[in-house]
C-alpha positions in Angstrom: 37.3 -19.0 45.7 34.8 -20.3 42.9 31.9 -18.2 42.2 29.4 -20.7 43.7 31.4 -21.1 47.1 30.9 -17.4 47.4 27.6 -17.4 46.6 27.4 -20.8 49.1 29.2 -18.6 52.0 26.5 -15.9 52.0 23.2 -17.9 51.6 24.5 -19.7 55.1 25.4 -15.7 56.2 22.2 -14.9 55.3 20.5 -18.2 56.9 21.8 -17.4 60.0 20.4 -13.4 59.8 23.1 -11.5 58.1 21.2 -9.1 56.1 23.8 -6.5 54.5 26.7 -8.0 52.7 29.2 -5.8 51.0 32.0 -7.4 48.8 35.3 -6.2 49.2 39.4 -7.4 47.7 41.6 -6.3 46.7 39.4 -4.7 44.6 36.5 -7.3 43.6 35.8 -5.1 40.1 39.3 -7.4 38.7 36.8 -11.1 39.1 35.9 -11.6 35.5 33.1 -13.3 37.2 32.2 -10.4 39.3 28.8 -9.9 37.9 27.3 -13.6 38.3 28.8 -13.1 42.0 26.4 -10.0 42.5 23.4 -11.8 40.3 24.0 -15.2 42.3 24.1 -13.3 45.8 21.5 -10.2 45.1 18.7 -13.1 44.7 19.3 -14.9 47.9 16.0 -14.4 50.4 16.4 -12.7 53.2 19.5 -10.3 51.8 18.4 -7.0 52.2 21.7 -4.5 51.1 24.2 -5.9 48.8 27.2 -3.5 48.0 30.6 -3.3 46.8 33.8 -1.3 48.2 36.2 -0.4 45.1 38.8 2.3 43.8 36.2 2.6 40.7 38.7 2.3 38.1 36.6 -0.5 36.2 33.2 0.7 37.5 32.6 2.6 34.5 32.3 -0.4 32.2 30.8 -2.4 34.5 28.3 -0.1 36.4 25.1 -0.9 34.5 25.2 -4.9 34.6 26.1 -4.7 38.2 23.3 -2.5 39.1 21.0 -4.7 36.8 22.3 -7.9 38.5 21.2 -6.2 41.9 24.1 -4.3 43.4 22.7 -1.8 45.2 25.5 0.7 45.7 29.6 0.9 46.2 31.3 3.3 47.9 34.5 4.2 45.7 37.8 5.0 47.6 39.3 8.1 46.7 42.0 8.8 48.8 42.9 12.3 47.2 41.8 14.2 43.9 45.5 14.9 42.9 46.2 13.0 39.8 49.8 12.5 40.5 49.5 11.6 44.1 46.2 9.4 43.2 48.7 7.4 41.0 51.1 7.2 43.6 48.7 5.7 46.0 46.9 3.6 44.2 48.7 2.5 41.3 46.1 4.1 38.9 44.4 6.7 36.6 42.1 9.1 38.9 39.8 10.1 36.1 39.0 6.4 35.5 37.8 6.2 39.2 35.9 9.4 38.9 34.2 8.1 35.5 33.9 4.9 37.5 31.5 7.4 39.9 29.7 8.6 36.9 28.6 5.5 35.3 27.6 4.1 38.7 25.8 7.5 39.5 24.0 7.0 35.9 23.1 3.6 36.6 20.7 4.3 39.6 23.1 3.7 42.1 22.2 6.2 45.0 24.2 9.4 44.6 27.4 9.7 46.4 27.1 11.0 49.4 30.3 13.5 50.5 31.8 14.0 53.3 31.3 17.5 55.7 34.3 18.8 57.2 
């Protein structure tokens, strides 16, 4: 879809009292576009919680202009903290994911919240 559809798509959400959107993929962090997706969407009135499910491996060098474009979190799936296994599962580099957290930590994203078991 073109980034103007999308940002079509929720203004009618919203329109008809959808108030939290959260984008999701694949992994939405691969649209080059990703950040006028956030900036056309985060302005829409009426839209109350805009965020973003990812695996965080590009958050780090995206974080700040998605936070400044109005993203207002992500949650960041991390299905295990063993490198190796991390790979296996999701076809990447864990420490980019966790750097991911960082930077979207450091942009004044709420801080993670974990889980209690």
């Amino acid at each position: 879809m073109k980034v103007d559809e999308i940002i079509r798509i929720v203004r009618i959400a919203v329109s008809l009292g959808i108030y939290r959107v959260k984008l999701t993929g694949g992994e939405p962090l691969l649209r080059k576009e990703i950040v006028e997706i956030v900036q056309g969407i985060s302005g829409l009135e009426g839209l109350k919680d805009l965020s973003m499910t990812t695996n965080g491996t590009h958050l780090n060098g995206l974080a700040k202009n998605l936070k400044k474009a109005g993203l207002g979190r992500v949650n960041v799936s991390l299905p295990t903290l063993d490198p190796k296994m991390y790979n296996d599962v999701m076809g990447g580099n864990l420490q980019d994911a966790i750097n991911g957290v960082r930077a979207a930590v450091e942009a004044g994203m709420p801080k993670p919240m974990l889980a209690q078991f």
